[in-house]
C-alpha positions in Angstrom: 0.0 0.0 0.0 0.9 3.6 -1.2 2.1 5.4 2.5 0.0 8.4 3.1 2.5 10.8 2.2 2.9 9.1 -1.3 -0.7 8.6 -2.1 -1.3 13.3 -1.4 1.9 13.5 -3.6 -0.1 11.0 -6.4 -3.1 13.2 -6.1 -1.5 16.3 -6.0 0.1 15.6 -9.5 -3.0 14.1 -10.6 -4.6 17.4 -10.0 -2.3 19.4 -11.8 -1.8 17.3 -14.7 -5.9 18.0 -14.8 -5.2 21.6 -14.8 -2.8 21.6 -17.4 -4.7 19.9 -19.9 -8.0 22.3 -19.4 -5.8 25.6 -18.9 -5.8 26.4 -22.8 -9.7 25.9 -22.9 -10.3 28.0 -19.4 -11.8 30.7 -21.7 -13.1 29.0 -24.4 -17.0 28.7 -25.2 -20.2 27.8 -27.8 -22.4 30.5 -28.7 -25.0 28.2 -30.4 -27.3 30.3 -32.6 -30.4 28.0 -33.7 -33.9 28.7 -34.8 -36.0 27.3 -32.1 -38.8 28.3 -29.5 -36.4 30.8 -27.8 -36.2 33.2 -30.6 -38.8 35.9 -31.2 -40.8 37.5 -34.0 -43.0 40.8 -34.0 -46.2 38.9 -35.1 -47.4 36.8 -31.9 -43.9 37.2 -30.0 -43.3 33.8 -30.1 -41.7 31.5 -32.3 -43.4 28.0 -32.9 -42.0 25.0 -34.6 -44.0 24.3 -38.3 -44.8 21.3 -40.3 -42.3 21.4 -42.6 -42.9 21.0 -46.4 -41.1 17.8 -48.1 -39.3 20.0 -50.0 -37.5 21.9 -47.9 -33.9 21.5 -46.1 -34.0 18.9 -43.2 -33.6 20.6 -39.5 -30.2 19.7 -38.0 -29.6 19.7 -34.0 -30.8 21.9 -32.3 -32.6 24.3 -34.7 -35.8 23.5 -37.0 -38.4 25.4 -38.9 -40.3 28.6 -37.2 -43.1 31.0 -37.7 -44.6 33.1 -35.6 -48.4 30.7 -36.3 -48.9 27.3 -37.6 -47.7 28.5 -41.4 -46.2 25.7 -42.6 -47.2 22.6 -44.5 -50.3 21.9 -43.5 -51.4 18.9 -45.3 -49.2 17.1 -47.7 -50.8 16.4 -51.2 -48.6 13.6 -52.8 -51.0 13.6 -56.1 -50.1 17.0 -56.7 -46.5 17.5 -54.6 -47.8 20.8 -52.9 -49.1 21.5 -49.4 -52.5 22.4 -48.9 -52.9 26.0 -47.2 -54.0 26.2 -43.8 -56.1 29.7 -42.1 -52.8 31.0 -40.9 -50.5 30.7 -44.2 -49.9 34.4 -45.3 -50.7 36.6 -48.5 -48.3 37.1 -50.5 -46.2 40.2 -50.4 -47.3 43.1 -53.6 -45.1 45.2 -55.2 -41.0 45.5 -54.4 -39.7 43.7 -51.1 -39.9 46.8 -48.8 -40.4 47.2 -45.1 -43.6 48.0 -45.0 -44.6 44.3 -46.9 -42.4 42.0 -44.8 -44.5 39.3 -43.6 -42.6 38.7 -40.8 -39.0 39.5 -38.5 -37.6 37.0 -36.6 -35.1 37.7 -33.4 -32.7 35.6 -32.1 -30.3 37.7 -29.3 -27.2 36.1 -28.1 -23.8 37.2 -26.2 -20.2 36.5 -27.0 -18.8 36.4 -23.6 -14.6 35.4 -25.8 -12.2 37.4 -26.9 -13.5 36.7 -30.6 -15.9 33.9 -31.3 -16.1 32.8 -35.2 -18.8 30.5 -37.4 -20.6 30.2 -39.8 -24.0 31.6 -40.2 -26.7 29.6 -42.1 -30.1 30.9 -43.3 -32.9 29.3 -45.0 -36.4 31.0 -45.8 -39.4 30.5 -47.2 -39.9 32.0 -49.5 -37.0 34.6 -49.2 -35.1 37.3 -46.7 -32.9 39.6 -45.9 -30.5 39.3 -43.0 -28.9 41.4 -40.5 -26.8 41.5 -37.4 -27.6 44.3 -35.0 -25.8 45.7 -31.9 -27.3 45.0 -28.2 -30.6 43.3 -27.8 -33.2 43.7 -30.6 -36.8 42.7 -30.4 -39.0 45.1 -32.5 -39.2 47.1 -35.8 -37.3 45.5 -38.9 -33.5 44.6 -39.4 -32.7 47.9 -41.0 -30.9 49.6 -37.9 -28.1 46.6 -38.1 -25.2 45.3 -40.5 -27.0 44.1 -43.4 -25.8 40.4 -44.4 -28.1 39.7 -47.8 -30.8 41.3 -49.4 -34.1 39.0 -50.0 -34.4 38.3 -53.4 -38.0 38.3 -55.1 -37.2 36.6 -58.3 -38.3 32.6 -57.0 -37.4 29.2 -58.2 -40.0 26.1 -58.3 -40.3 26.8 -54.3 -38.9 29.7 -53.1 -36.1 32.7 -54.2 -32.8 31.8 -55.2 -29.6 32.7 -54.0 -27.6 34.5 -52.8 -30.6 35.1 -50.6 -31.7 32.7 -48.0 -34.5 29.6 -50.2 -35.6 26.8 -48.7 -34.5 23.9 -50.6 -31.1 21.6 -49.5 -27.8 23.6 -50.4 -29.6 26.8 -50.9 -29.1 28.5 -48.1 -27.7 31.7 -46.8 -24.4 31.3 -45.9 -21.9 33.4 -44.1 -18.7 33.8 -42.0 -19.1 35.5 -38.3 -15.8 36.8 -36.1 -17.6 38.8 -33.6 -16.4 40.1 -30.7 -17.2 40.1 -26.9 -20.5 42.0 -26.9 -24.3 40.9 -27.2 -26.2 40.6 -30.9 -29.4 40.1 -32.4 -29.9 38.0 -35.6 -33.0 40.2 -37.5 -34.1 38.0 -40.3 -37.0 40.3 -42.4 -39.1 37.1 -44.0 -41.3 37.9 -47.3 -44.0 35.4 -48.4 -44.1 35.5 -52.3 -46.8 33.2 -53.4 -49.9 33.8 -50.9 -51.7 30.5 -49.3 -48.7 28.4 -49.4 -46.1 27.5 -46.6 -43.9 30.3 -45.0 -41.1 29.6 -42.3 -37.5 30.6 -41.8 -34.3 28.3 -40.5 -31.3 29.4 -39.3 -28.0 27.9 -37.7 -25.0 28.6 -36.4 -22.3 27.0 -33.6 -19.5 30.1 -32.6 -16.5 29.1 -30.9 -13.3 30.5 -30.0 -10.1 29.3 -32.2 -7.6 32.1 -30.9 -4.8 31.3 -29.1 -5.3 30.8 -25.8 -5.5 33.9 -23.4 -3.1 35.4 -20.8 -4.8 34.1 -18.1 -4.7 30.2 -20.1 -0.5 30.5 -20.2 -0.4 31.5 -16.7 -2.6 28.4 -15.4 -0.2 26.0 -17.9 3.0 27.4 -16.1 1.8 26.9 -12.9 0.6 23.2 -13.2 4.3 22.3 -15.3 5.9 24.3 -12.1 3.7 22.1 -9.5 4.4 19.1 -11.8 7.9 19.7 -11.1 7.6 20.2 -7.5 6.1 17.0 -7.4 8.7 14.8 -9.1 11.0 16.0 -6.7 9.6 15.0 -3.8 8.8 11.5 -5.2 12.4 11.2 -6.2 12.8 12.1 -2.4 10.6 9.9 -0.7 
């Protein structure tokens, strides 16, 4: 058996080996920034998860289809491959994509708490939007007061606008590259709906993580767990 002495030296290096390996990830975090529930829209005030139409791009985890009402695909019609319309599936927007026709804005607020946090940002909509990132947190009035990321593009496709804009098919989504910050955001995505009567919805995704080098702080915590290491060999060496 390991003598009492031996066995607090064993632990002790245990422990700091521990702290070694975590002290480059002390500061690191996910900012996960995924359509769900917990996002907002200035319609009802809060986002519902949609029956989603065959045709558009799967849900991943952690983030799915929203509206602000049950817009999506109603019923499924597999004689003629289109959803039937349900009470609450919107009009479709008249004239250019302004913001006084947006059908709907979606918030999502969240807070890089890193030095810098980077991803990328993916958008889908149906039937089109335009995106922006704003400063602080945002729960009213349109996108226009932030960094505008894409314009919504009213020329559609079989099922919804093409890109660059945000559709709603596999593959042709919004896509973008994020390095933000410490500091607290709000995702604005401005949703139109094109064709009236059929499903509307948006999707959005993106995982933020720090990939700097570690901080400071992190080279500070390695040096003292390699010092304490050394301490510790020592006294085994002794004993």
């Amino acid at each position: 058996m390991l003598s009492v002495a031996r066995s607090r030296i064993l632990c002790s290096g245990v422990m700091i080996f521990a702290l070694m390996l975590c002290a480059p990830f002390a500061f690191a975090g996910t900012v996960d920034i995924f359509s769900s529930t917990t996002g907002t829209n200035n319609q009802t005030g809060t986002d519902i998860a949609i029956p989603v139409s065959p045709a558009w791009a799967p849900s991943g985890p952690g983030y799915e289809w929203i509206s602000y009402g049950n817009t999506g695909c109603n019923t499924f019609v597999a004689l003629t491959g289109r959803c039937t319309p349900g009470p609450q599936n919107p009009a479709g927007a008249s004239g250019p994509l302004t913001s006084s026709n947006i059908t709907a804005t979606f918030y999502q607020t969240f807070t890089v708490t890193d030095t810098f946090d980077s991803g990328t940002l993916n958008v889908w909509a149906d039937d089109t939007a335009s995106v922006y990132l704003d400063n602080g947190t945002v729960s009213s009035g349109d996108g226009s007061s932030g960094e505008l990321l894409v314009t919504a593009n009213p020329i559609l496709n079989t099922n919804c606008g093409d890109p660059p804009a945000p559709g709603c098919l596999p593959g042709m989504q919004f896509s973008t590259f994020l390095d933000l910050p410490t500091g607290t955001y709000t995702l604005v995505v401005d949703a139109y709906q094109l064709v009236g009567g059929s499903p509307f919805g948006v999707m959005y995704d993106a995982a933020l993580s720090n990939n700097t080098v570690p901080e400071p702080a992190s080279f500070m915590l390695m040096g003292l767990g390699l010092a304490g290491l050394g301490v510790v060999i020592r006294r085994r060496k002794r004993a």
